[in-house]
C-alpha angles and dihedrals in degrees: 000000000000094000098047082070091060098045091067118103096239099044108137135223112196104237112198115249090245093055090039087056094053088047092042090052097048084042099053096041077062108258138124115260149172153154109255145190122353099014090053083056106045090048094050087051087044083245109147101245111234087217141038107209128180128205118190145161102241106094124243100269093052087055091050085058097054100050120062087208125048147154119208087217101162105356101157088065095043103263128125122171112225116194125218103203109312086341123096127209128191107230108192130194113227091261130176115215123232137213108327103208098177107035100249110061136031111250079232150332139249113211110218139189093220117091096202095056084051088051085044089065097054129085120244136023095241104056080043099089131102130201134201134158094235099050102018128212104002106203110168096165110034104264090141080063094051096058087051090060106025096248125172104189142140131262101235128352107345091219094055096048088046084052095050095045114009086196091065083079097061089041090064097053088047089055097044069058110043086044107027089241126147120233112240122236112259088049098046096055091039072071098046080051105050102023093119088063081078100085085071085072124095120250092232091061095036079059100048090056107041086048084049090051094043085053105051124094094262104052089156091077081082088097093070081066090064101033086051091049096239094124088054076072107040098019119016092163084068089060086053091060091046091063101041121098119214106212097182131108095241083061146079105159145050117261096262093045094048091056095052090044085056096051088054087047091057127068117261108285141136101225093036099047088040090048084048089055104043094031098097105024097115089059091096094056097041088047110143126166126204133219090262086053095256117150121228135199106193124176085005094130105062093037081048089058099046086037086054100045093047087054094045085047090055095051088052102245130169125277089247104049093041090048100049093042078050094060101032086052090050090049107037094101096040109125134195137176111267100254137106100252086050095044088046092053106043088047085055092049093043095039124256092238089069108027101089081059097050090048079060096048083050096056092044093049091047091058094040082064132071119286087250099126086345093142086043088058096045095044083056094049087049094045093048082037083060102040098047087048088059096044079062107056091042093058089228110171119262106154131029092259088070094046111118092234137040142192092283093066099044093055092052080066092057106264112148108241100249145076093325091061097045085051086050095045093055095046087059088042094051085043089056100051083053100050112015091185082072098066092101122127085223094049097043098041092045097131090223087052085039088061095044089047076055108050082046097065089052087061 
């Protein structure tokens, strides 16, 4: 069995020469030293760590004396940051932490000469083991165990670790994700339990680990942040979805099932997983029923855009990000007839820089429903896949950049720079998606079709 290797006393992690440096140089000026955490489990699970940190008992300024090159990075707390050549490694002093008033930082630290009471402060088992050549895997709480399992659990009691740090709770649920763990019992209702404290947390570091869960192979783990109450805090849209039925023969799921369905259903992408599970979160205002019992959701598109931009402005993402899930989750139900001149102009009217993705919202969200005119749905996405594949090769104009003329040379006809060459500008550019034979200098900028582009626009 692939575990009973690493429970050995002389299994072997492969710590990189920068890092080993770092460890033979703190060893030989006579003090204790490891790598610890994330890097101890990714190397157990063969994952390559993303980095590489040290914990040690010599104290920060001792540190500072070894290494030509340092950062006090986070001093107060006992870090300093020492660079081998351009890489920089984390070196942290065994350290207790001490009250923590405010849920998210200790009020201060004790620095300590003893490695277990510095595993003791840290959240999971499984981020609480420590590695060195000399003494081999250090596991102090069972955290080799809880691989084996797929175990996400606290060092500790639960209850006390959510109090010190009220991100750690979302943490657990990112790693159940990032891993495919489950989360064991105690831990999972200290959560339940503390899930409120949340709101202590800042909205920045709420963000980076709900992208790092939607992206994880298991999106679908979302839903502990809803079983745990956690979304109640940073989403409670979300909570509303959850609770609202959809009777209606397009549909199989409730709202909020339906939208993390559809994030399991999309490739793994920010901006896609983030459009899935924002697509649909104004339904349960916009909730009608029918005399036959059917449920409705009219005018729920538009309210679902404005609804998703104010969230991921409230978690503090980027313009970008907020701005294209904006305009996919405004466009996931638009529908067109399967032919080029439709497909040309609605990638003119969603933006061709986004259609290809929402081709791909609109596929995701098709098999998160029920299988009612499923195969109709998916024959449409590959028709308008196809033809706008085709639109492509063939360079036919969608946008004004790939019109065949521009403002320059309208103006060098005469036409004044402002609003009525941008009008004129649009109705060639309408006559071209319609007839892409027509993209030609000599046919646009005709005198008699200048006049007419012209008259158009007066129209």
């Amino acid at each position: 069995m692939y575990f009973e290797s690493l429970l050995k006393k002389d299994m072997k992690i492969n710590i990189p020469d920068s890092a080993n440096i770092i460890l033979d140089t703190l060893h030989g000026a006579g003090f204790e030293a490891y790598v610890v955490g994330g890097c101890v489990r990714d190397s157990i699970l063969g994952r390559e760590p993303g980095d590489w940190d040290i914990t040690t008992s010599a104290k920060p300024e001792e540190v500072k004396k070894l290494f030509k090159r340092t950062v006090d990075t986070g001093i107060a707390h006992g870090t300093v940051t020492v660079l081998i050549e351009k890489e920089g490694f984390e070196v942290t002093t065994y350290r207790i932490d001490g009250e923590y008033e405010d849920g998210r930082h200790p009020k201060d630290v004790t620095f300590t000469s003893s490695l277990i009471e510095d595993l003791k402060r840290r959240d999971f088992t499984i981020n609480a083991m420590a590695y060195s050549v000399e003494d081999g895997l250090v596991d102090e709480f069972d955290g080799l165990s809880d691989i084996e399992k797929g175990v996400i659990r606290c060092v500790g009691d639960p209850i006390e670790r959510f109090s010190e740090d009220a991100l750690r709770m979302m943490r657990a649920v990112r790693f159940a994700a990032q891993l495919g763990y489950e989360i064991e019992e105690g831990t999972f209702n200290a959560i339940k339990e503390l899930a409120p404290t949340l709101s202590k947390i800042s909205a920045e570091r709420i963000q980076v680990e709900l992208v790092k869960l939607i992206t994880s192979d298991n999106p679908d783990k979302v839903r502990q942040l809803y079983e745990t109450g956690l979304t109640k805090v940073i989403m409670p849209e979300f909570d509303l979805c959850m609770e609202t039925e959809q009777n209606n023969p397009h549909h199989a799921y409730s709202v909020g099932e339906h939208l993390i369905k559809s994030v399991t259903e999309i490739r793994n992408d920010k901006v896609l997983r983030l459009t899935m599970l924002l697509h649909d979160i104004e339904k349960p205002a916009c909730k009608t029923t029918d005399e036959e019992g059917i449920d409705h959701f009219y005018g729920h598109v538009d309210k679902s855009a404005e609804t998703a931009r104010k969230i991921l402005r409230k978690l503090k993402f980027d313009r970008n990000t907020m701005v294209l899930v904006e305009r996919l989750v405004k466009f996931h139900d638009y529908g067109f007839p399967a032919e080029k001149r439709s497909v040309r102009r609605a990638a003119n009217k969603v933006g061709d820089d986004i259609f290809p993705m929402l081709l791909e919202v609109k596929k995701a969200d098709t098999l998160a429903q029920s299988e009612f005119q499923r195969q109709e749905k998916l024959d449409w996405i590959e028709d308008v896949v196809r033809l706008y594949g085709e639109v492509k090769a063939a360079n036919e104009c969608i946008s004004l950049k790939e019109l065949a003329v521009n403002g320059r040379d309208l103006m060098e006809r005469g036409l004044p720079a402002g609003k009525e060459l941008g009008d004129v500008l649009a109705a060639m550019l309408k006559d071209v998606i319609d007839n892409p034979e027509h993209n030609n200098k000599e046919y646009l900028l005709d005198a008699q079709k200048l006049e007419e582009f012209r008259k158009a626009r007066d129209n």
